[in-house]
VEXBAVO-655860 format. One record per residue: residue in three letters; z, y, x of N, C-alpha, C, O in turn. Coordinates in steps of 0.1 Angstrom, whole numbers, plus 5000, padded with zeros to 4 digits. Each point is the difference from the previous one (the first is absolute). Example, Ala and Ser with C-alpha at 12.3 -4.5 7.8 and 13.67 -1.06 7.14 Angstrom:
REM VEXBAVO-655860
ALA507849435132500050124991500050125009500750005010;SER498650114986500050115009500850114992500150115005;
REM end
This chain:
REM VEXBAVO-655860
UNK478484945504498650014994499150045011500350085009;UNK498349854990499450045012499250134999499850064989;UNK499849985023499450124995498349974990499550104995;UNK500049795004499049984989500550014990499850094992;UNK501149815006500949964986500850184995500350024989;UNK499750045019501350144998498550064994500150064990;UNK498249935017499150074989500050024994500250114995;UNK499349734998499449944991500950054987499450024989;UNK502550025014500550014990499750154996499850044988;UNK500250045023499750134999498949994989500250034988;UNK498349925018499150064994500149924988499350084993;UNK501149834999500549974985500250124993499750004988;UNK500950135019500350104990498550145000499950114995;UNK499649845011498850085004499750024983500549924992;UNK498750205003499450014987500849944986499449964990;UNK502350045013500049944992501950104993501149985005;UNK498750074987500950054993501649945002500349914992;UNK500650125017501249954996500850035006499950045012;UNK501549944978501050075002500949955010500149885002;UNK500950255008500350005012501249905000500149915008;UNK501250124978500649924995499749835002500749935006;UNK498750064989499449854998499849965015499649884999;UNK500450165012498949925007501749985013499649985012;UNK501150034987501150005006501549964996500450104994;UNK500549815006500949954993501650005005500349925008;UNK500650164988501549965007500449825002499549914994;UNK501350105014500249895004501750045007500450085008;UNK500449804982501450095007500349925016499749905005;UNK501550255001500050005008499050055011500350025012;UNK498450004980498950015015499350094998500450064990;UNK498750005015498450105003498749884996499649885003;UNK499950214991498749925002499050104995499950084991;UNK499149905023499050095000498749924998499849885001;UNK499050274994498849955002499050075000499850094991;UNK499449885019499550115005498150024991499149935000;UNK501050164995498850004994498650055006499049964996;UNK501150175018499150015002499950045016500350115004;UNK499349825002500250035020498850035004498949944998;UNK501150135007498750115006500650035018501049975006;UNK497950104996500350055018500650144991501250015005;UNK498650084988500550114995501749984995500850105000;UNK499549794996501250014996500149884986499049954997;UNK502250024997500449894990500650084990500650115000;UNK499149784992501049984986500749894997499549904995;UNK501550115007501049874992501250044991500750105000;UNK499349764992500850044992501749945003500049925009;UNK501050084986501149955003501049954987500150054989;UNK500449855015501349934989500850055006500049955012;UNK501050144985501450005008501249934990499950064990;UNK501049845010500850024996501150065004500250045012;UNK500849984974501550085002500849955010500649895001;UNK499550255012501149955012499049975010500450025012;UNK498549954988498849985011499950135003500650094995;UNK498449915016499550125005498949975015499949895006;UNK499450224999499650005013500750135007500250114998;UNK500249775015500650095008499750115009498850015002;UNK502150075003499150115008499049965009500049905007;UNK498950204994499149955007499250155001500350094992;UNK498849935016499150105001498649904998499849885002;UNK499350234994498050005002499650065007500750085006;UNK497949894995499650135015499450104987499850125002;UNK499949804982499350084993500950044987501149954997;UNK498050184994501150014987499749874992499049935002;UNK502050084990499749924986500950024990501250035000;UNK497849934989500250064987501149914990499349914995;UNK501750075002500449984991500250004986501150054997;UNK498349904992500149994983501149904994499949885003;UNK500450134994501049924991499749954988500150064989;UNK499649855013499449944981500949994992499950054989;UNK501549895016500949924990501150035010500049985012;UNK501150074978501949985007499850125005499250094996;UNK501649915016500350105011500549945011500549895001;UNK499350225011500449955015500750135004500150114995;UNK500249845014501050125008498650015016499549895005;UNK500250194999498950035010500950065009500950054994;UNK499349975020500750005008499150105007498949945001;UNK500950185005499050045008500550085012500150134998;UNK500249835011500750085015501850014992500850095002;UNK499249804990501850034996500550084991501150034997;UNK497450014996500150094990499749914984498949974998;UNK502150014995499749904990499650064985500750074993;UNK498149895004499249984992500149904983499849884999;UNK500550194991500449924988498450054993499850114995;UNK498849715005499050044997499949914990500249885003;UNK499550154984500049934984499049994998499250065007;UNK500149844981499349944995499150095000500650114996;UNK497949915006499450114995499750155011499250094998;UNK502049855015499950115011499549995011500149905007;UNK499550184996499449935022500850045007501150014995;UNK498950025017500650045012498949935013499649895003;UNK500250235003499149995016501250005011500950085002;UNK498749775003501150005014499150085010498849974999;UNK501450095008499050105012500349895012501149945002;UNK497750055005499649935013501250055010500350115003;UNK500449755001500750005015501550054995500950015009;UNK499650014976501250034999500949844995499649944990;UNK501050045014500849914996500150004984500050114994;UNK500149754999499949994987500649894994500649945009;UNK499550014981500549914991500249934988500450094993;UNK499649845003499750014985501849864994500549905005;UNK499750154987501449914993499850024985499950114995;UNK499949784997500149974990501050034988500749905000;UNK499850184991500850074999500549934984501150004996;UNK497849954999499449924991498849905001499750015012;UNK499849944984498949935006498850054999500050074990;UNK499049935016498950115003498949935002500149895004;UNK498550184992498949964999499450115010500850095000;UNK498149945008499950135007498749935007499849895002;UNK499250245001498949975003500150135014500350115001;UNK499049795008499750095016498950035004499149914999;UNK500750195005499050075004499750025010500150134999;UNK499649835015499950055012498650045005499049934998;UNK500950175008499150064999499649995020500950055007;UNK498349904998500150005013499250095010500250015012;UNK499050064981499250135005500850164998499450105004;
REM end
């Protein structure tokens, strides 16, 4: 998607009531994200994980927020594992190794914050 086209979908949701659920769909076997708001301060996207998927370790230079809409994930943070349910967050802290595995299939919303 181009970065116009990646807008135009953004600002669709501008002023307009709707649910987080809805706007993101599993798909088996895969991830599927989408990102609802990119700023120089930091994003919002949302994610499809299905069951058995995951993202692999990785570090940020920044924190970010984890919510969990739907299912659960196993969160991984410096090797320290994380059982985060429907309804829960969890903050990965900047520069530590992290992870995320599908434990069930998961809905989950990111927060990264770049300031």
């Amino acid at each position: 998607m181009s970065g116009i086209d990646k807008q135009a979908h953004q600002d669709e949701l501008i002023g307009r009531a709707t649910g987080l659920m809805d706007l993101v769909s599993y798909q088996e076997g895969s991830i599927v994200s989408r990102t609802i708001m990119e700023k120089k301060a930091g994003t919002l996207t949302l994610f499809a994980v299905a069951e058995g998927q995951g993202l692999s370790e990785h570090t940020a230079p920044f924190d970010a927020l984890v919510y969990i809409l739907d299912g659960e994930a196993e969160v991984l943070i410096s090797g320290q594992p994380h059982l985060v349910k429907q309804g829960q967050m969890i903050i990965m802290p900047a520069n530590q190794p992290h992870a995320l595995k599908a434990m069930k299939q998961f809905k989950m919303m990111l927060v990264m914050i770049r300031a």
